[in-house]
N, C-alpha and C positions, 0 to 999 in steps of 0.2 A: 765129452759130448761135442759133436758136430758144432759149429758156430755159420755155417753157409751152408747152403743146400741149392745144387743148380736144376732149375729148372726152364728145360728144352734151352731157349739160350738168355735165361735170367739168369740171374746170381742173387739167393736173400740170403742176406747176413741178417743174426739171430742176434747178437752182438749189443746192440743195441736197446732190442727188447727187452734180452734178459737184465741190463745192467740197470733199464728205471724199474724193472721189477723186483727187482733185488732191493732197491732202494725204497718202492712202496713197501715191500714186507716188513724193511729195517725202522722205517719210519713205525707203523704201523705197532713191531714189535715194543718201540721204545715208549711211544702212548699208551699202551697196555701196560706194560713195566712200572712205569711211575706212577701211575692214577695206582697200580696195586700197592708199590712202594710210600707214595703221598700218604693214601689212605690208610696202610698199616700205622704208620709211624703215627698219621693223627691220631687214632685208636688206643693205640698204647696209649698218647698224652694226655689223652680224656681221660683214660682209665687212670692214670698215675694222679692225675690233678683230683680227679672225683676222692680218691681215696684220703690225700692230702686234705683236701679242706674237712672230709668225716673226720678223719684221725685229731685234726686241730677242732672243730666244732664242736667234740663234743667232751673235750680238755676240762671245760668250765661246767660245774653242772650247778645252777640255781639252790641258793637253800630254801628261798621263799619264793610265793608269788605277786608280793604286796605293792611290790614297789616296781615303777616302767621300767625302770631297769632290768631287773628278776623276772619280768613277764618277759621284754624283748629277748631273754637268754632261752629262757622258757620256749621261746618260739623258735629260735633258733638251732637248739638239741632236737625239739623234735620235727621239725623242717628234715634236719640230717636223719632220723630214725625211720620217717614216710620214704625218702628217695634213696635208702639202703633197701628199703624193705621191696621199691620198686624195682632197683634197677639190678641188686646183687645177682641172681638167677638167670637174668638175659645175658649178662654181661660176663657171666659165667659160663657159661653156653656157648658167645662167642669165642673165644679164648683157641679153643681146637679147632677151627678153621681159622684163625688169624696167623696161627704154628703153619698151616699148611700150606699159607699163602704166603708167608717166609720160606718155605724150604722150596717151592717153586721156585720163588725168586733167586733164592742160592743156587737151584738147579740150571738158570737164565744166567748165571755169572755176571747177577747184579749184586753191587759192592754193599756192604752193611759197616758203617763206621762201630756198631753198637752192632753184641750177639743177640739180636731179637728173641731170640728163644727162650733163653734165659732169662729175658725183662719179662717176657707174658709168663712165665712159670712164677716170678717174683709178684709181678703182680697179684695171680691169683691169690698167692700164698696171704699177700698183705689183706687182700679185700676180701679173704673169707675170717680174717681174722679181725678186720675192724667190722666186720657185720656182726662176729659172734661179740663182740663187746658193746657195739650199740643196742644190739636185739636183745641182749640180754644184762649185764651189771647195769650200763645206764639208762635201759627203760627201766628196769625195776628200782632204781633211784629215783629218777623223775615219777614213778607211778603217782604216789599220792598227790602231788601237785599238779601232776594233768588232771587228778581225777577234782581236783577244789577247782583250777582252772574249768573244763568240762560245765560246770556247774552255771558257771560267770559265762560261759560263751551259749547254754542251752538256754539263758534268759535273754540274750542278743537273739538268737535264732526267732524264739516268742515274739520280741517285739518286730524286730522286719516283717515277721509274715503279716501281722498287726500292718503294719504300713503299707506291704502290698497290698492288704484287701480294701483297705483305704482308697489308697492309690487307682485300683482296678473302679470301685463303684465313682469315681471323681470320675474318670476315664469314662465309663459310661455316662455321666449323666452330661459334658459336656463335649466329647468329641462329635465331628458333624455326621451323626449317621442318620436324621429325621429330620431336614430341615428343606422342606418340599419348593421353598423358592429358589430363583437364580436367578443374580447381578454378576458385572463385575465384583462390586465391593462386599455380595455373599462368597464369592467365590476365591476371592484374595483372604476373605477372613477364614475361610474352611479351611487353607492350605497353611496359614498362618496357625489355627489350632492344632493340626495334625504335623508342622513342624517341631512346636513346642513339646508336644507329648510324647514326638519321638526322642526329643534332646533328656525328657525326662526317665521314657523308659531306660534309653540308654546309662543312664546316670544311678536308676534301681539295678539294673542287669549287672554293672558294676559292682556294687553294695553284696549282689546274692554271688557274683563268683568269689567275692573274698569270705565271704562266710562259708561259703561252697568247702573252700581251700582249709579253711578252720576245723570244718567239721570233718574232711578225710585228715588234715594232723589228730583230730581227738581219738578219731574212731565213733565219729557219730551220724547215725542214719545219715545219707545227701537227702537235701530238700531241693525240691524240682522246680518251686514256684509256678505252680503252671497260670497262674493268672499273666504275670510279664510276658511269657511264651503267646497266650493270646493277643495279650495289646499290642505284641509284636504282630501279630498273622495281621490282626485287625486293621491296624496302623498300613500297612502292606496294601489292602483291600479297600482301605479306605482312599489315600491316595489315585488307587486305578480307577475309583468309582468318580472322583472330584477330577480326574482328567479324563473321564467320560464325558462328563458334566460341560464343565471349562470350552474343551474338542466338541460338544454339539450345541451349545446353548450358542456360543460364540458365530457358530457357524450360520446358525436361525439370526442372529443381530447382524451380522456380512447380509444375506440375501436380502433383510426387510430394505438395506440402502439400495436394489437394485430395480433401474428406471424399468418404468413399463411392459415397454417397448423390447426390452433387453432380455426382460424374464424369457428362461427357456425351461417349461414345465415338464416337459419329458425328461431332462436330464435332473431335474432336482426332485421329480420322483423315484428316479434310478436309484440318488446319494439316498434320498429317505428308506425306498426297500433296502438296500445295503445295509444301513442304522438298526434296521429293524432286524435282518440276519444275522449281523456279525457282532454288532456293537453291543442291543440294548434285547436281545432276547433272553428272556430269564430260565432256558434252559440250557443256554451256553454253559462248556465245566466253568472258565472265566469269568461265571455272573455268580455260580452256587452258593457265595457266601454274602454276596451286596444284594441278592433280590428280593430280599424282603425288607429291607432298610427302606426307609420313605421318601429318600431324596433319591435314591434309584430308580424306584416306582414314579413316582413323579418326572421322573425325567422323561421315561419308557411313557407317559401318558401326554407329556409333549410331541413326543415321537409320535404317537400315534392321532394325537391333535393333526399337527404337520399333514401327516399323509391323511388327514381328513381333506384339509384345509388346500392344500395343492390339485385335485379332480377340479373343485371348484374356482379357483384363480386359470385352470387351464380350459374349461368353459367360458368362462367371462375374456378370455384372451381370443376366442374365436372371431372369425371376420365377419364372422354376420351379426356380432352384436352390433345394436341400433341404438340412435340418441333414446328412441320410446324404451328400449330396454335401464337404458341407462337410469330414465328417470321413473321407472316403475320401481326397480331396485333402489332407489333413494327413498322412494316414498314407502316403502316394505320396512327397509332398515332405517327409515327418520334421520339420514344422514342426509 
């Protein structure tokens, strides 16, 4: 191949080009090579390790379930018999394309300390063989005792849902969803309930994923809790509605300190139709679940006080109001 080529009275030498191109490819190739090489090798190690701690895990099998002991062992066999029975199949599947991402690599004339081929063929071999003996002789030993166990954890299950429904009516009757006034010191105490009962919900949410976790080791129906799931949404809504709240209550206590003089009506009419499109219309999708709540309503009815109340202050701001107006208006309102 040519490496110069003249043209009319230039001279371009190729030379050059070819030689970082050569080296982006070489680069290029060897990023591609060991991300495949990296990640075979980890694959394998997962797969070798996984089968190691089944094969050892499930060594010991419980005679009772009496004692925390026998229960922790308990938990522990069948931890191993849920994440065979997950992962055996995938991971079996994988297998024939991890062969043929070695023999690529062999094809690349990259070095293998270890005949990879041979290790995932050994593999396989171990891990359909520790799945047939977890799936089979040690669940049917463990059987009776998961199914006494079962019993002990379907009375757990009983009482949490107990405490959720608890939980959820507590949750309604004190979270701030009707509480038509606004202060600062309402509005620190709202954020301060809706802190707490987030720290709580989170605290039950915990509680239901480890019973979650119990009930797929038993093989028992999952429960959804769907009341947590709302106090969650709720919680969520509630918050956005108290920094509605907060964001325009706050904003009416700023203008009441503003002099006279200073007041600009057309522009704090502007902020109020704004409030009223964007912020506090109750058919916004962002209102759909606070606008019937009464501290929402109530707020939206400030809102709509407001834009009464500004026409009027922008009348009374006119230059042709007169001292005789002044004092006809006092003696109207006894101010």
């Amino acid at each position: 191949m040519k490496t110069s080529i003249d043209i009319g009275w230039v001279r371009v030498n190729s030379t050059p080009l070819i030689r970082e191109l050569q080296k982006t490819v070489s680069e290029w190739i060897e990023a591609y090579t060991s991300f495949l090489f990296n990640n075979t090798v980890a694959e394998i190690t997962n797969i070798q390790k996984f089968i190691d701690e089944v094969t050892n895990g499930i060594k010991v099998i419980p005679e009772g379930a009496e004692s925390k002991r026998e229960k922790e062992i308990l938990m522990q066999v069948m931890t191993h018999l849920r994440d065979v029975k997950m992962i055996k199949d995938r991971t079996l599947d994988e297998v024939e394309p991890m062969k043929q991402t070695v023999m690529l690599l062999k094809k690349h004339g990259i070095k293998m300390e270890e005949d990879f081929l041979v290790k995932l063929e050994n593999c396989k071999t171990q891990l359909v063989e520790v799945s047939e003996k977890a799936l089979g002789p040690v669940k049917e030993a463990i059987l009776p005792l998961q199914n006494q166990e079962a019993g002990n954890i379907k009375k757990k299950l009983l009482d949490f849902q107990k405490k959720v429904a608890e939980f959820r009516i507590k949750f309604q009757q004190y979270c701030p969803y009707h509480i038509d006034q606004s202060s600062v010191a309402i509005i620190d105490n709202s954020y301060a309930l809706i802190t707490d009962f987030y720290n709580q919900t989170l605290e039950m949410e915990e509680e239901a994923k480890a019973l979650n976790n119990l009930e797929t080791l038993f093989d028992i129906q999952k429960s959804t809790y769907k009341p947590l799931k709302d106090c969650k949404a709720e919680l969520q809504s509630l918050k956005y509605m108290w920094d509605l709240v907060s964001l325009i209550d706050l904003q009416f206590e700023a203008w009441k300190s503003t002099l006279w003089d200073k007041i600009d009506t057309e522009n704090l009419m502007q902020l109020i139709k704004d409030m009223q499109t964007k912020q506090t219309n109750p058919q916004n999708p962002q209102n759909k679940d606070i606008k019937n709540w009464k501290a929402f309503v109530s707020l939206n009815d400030r809102v709509k006080n407001m834009n009464t109340i500004l026409p009027l202050i922008s009348q009374l701001h006119s230059k042709f109001m007169q001292d005789r107006h002044w004092k006809k208006l006092m003696r109207i309102t006894q101010k």
